[in-house]
C-alpha positions as CSV (number, residue, x, y, z in Angstrom):
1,X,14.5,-86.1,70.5
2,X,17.1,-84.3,72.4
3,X,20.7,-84.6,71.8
4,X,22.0,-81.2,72.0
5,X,22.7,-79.1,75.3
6,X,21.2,-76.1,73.4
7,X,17.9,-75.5,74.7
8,X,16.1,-76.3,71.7
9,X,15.1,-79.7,69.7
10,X,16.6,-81.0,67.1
11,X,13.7,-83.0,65.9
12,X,9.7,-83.7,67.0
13,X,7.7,-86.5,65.9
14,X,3.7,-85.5,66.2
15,X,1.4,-88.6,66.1
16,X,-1.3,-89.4,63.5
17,X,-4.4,-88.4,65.4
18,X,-2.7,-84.9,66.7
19,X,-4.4,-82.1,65.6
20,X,-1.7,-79.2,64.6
21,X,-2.3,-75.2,65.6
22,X,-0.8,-72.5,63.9
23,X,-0.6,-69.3,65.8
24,X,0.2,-66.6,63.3
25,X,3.2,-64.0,63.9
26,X,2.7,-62.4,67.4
27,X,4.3,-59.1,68.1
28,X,5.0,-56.8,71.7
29,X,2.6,-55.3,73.5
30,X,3.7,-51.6,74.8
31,X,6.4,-52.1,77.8
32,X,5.9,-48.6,78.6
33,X,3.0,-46.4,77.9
34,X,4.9,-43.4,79.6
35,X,7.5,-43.1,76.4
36,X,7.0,-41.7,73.3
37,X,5.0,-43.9,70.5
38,X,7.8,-45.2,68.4
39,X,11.3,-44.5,70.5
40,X,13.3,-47.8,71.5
41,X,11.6,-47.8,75.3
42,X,8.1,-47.9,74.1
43,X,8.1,-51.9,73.5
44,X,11.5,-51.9,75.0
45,X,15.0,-53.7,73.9
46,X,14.8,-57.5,72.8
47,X,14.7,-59.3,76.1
48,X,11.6,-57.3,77.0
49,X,10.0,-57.9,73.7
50,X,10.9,-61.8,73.8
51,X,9.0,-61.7,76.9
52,X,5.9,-59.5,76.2
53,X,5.7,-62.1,72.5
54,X,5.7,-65.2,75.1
55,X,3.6,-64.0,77.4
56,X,0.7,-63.0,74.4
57,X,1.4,-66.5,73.1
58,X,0.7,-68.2,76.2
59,X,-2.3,-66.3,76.5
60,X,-3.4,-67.2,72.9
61,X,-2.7,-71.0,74.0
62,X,-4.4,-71.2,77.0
63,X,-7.5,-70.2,75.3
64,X,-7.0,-72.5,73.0
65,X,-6.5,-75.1,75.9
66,X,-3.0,-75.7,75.4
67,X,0.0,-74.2,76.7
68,X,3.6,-73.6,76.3
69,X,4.4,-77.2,76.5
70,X,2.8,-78.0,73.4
71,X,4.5,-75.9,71.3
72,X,6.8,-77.7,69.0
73,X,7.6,-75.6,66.3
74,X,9.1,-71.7,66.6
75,X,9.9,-69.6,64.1
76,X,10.9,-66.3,65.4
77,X,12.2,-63.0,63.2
78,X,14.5,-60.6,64.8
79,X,15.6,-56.8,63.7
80,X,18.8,-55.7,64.8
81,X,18.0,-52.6,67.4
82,X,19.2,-49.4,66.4
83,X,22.9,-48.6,66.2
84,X,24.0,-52.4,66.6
85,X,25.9,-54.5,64.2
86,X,22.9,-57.1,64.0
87,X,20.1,-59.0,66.0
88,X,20.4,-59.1,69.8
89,X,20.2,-63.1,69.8
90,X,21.5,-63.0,73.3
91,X,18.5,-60.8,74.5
92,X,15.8,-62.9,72.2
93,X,17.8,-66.1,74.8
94,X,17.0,-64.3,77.8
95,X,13.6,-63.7,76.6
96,X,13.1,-67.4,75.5
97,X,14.7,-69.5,78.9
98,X,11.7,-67.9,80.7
99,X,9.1,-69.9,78.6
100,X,11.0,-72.7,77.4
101,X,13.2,-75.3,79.3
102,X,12.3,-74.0,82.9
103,X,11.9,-76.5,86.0
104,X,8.4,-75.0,85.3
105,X,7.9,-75.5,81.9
106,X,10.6,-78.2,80.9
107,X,9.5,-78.6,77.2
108,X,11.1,-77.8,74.1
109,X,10.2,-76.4,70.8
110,X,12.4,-76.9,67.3
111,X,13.0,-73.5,66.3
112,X,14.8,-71.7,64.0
113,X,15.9,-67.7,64.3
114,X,15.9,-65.5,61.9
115,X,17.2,-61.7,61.4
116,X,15.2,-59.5,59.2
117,X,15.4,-56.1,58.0
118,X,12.0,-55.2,59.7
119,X,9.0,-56.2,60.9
120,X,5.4,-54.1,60.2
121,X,6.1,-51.7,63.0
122,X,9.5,-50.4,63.1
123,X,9.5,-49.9,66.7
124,X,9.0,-53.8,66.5
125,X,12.3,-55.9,66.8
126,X,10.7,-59.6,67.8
127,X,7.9,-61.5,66.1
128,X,7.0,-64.8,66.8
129,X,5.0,-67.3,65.6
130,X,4.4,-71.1,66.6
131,X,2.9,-74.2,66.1
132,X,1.5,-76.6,68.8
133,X,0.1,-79.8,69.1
134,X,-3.2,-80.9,70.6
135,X,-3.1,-84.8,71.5
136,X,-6.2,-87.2,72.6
């Protein structure tokens, strides 16, 4: 069901004989090995760490045989970076339109955003976790 321009959905109806996956909370891989362990630039700003959580999760997927097209649930928990009045929800949207809602990759998850005061690593501002939906 899609009736919003926002590129999410509003609702997803999964069949009886779907089998459901749970991915648990995936976090950033190092964006630059070169900076020092903890500073800002070592998993880099929200945009970069939207993209390095995608990518891991599409990497979890595929061995899973699945891929970013069956996700239909997102739940994803943002820290505001350092120095800034809250989450960076425009960077976690750049992050996200390369995964979801591309001539690519056209799908489209429900998902809801959340901001938290921190994540396990405080270097960490993006953790992700999804559900996807194997059919036949």
């Amino acid at each position: 069901m899609q009736d919003s321009d926002f590129p999410i959905l509003q609702a997803v109806e999964v069949p009886a004989d779907a089998t459901l996956v749970y991915l648990s909370g995936t976090v950033p891989e190092v964006a630059d090995k070169t900076a020092e362990k903890g500073s800002p630039e070592y998993f880099g700003d929200t945009t970069t760490q939207t993209a390095s959580v995608l990518a891991s999760i599409k990497k979890k997927l595929a061995g899973l045989d699945l891929d970013m097209g069956d996700v239909i649930k997102m739940q994803a928990y943002l820290v505001a970076p350092e120095g800034s009045n809250g989450m960076d929800f425009e960077g976690f949207m750049e992050g996200y339109t390369q995964y979801f809602g591309t001539e690519e990759q056209p799908e489209l998850p429900t998902r809801s955003v959340f901001a938290v005061a921190g994540l396990a690593n405080p270097a960490w501002l993006v953790e992700i976790e999804v559900v996807a939906v194997r059919t036949g």
